[in-house]
VODO-711931 format. One record per residue (C-alpha): residue number from 1; residue in one letter; x, y, z. Coordinates in Angstrom, 1 decimal. Layout:
BEGIN
@n = NUM, res = a, east = X, north = Y, up = Z
...
This chain:
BEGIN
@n = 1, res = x, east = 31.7, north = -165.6, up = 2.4
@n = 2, res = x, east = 34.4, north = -168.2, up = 1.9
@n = 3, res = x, east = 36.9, north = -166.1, up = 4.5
@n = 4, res = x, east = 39.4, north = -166.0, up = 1.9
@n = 5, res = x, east = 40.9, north = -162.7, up = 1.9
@n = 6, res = x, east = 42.5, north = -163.4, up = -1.2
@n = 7, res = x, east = 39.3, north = -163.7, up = -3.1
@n = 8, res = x, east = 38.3, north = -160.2, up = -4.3
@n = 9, res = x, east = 35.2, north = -158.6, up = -3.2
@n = 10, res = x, east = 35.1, north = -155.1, up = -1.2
@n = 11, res = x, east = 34.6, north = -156.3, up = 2.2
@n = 12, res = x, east = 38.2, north = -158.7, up = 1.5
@n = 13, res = x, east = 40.0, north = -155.1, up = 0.5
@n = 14, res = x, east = 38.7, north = -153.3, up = 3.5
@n = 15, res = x, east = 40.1, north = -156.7, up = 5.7
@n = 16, res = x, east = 43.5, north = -156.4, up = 4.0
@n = 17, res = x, east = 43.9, north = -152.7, up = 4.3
@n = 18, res = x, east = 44.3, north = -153.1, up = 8.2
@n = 19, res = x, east = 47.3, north = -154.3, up = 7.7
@n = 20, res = x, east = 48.3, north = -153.2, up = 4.2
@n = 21, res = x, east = 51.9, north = -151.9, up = 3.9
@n = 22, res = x, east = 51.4, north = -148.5, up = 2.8
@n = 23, res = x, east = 54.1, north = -146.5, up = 0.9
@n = 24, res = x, east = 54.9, north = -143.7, up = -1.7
@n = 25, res = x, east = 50.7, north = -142.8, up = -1.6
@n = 26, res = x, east = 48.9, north = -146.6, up = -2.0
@n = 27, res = x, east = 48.8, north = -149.9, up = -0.1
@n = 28, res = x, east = 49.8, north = -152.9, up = -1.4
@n = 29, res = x, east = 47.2, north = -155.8, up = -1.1
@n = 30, res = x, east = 47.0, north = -159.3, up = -2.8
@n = 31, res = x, east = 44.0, north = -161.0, up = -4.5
@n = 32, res = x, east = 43.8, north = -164.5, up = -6.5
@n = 33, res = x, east = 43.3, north = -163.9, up = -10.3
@n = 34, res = x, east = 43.5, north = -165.7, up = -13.5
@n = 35, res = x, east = 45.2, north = -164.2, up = -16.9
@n = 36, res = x, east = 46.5, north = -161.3, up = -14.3
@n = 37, res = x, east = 42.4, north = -160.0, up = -14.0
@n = 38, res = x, east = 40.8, north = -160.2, up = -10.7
@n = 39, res = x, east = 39.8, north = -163.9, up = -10.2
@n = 40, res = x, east = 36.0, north = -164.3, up = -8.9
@n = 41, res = x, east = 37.7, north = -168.1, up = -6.5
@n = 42, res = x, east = 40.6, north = -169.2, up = -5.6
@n = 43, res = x, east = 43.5, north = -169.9, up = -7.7
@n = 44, res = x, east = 46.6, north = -170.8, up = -8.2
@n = 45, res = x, east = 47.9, north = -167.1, up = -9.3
@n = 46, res = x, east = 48.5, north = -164.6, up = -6.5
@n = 47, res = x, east = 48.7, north = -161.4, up = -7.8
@n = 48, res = x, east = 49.5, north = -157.7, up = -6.5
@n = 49, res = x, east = 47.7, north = -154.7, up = -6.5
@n = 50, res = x, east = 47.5, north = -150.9, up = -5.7
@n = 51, res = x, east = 45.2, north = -149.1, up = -4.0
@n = 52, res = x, east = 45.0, north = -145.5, up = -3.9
@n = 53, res = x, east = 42.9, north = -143.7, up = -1.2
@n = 54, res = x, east = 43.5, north = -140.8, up = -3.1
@n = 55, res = x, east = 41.1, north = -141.7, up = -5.7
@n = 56, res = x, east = 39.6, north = -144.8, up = -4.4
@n = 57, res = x, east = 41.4, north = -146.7, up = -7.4
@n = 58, res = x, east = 42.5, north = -150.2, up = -7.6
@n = 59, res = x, east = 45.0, north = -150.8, up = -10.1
@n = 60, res = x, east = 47.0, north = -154.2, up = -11.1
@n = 61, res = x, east = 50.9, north = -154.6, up = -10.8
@n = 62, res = x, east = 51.2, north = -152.0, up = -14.3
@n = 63, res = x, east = 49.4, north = -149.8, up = -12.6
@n = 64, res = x, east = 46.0, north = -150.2, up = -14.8
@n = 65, res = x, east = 42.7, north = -149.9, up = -13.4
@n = 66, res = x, east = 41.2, north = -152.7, up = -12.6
@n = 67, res = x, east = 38.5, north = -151.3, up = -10.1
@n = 68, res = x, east = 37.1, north = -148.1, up = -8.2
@n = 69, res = x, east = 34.6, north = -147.1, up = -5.8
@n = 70, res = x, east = 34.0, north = -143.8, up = -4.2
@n = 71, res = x, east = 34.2, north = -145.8, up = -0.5
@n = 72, res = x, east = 37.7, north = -145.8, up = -0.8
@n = 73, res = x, east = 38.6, north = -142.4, up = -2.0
@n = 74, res = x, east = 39.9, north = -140.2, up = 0.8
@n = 75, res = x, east = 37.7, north = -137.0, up = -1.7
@n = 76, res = x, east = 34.8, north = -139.0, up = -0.4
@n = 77, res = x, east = 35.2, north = -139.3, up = 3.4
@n = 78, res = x, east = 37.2, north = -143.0, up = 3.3
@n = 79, res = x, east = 39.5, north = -142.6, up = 6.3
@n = 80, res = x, east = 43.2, north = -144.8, up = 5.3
@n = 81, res = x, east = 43.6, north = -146.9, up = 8.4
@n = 82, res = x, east = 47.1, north = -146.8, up = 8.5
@n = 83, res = x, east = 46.9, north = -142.9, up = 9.9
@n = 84, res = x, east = 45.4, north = -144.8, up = 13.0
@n = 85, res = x, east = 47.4, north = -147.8, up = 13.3
């Protein structure tokens, strides 16, 4: 792992969402891409996204889905760390 929180991978999310502004339901986190998508390395283009614990879903800055998983859906037992900040 390159220690680049900006480089997308789930472990990078769960970093970011420690400190994650969260507002109006999601947190707001910020991950290298290319074209808009999700970049695989680091690049120029720094790009929002949304995260909502209330589905576990990931989405880009018009609010498409870029990427889910059930460990961050609150349905499935993720806890939203800002409730214990």
């Amino acid at each position: 792992m390159s220690g680049d929180l900006h480089i997308f991978s789930e472990a990078n999310l769960h970093e970011q969402l420690q400190t994650a502004p969260f507002t109006q339901g999601f947190y707001t986190v910020q991950f290298y891409t290319t074209g808009g998508q999700l970049a695989k390395t680091k690049t120029d283009e720094l790009s929002e996204f949304y995260l909502y614990p209330s589905g576990g879903t990931l989405r880009d800055s018009t609010f498409n889905l870029v990427f889910y998983d059930s460990q961050f859906d609150t349905y499935r037992g993720f806890k939203p760390p800002h409730l214990n900040r």
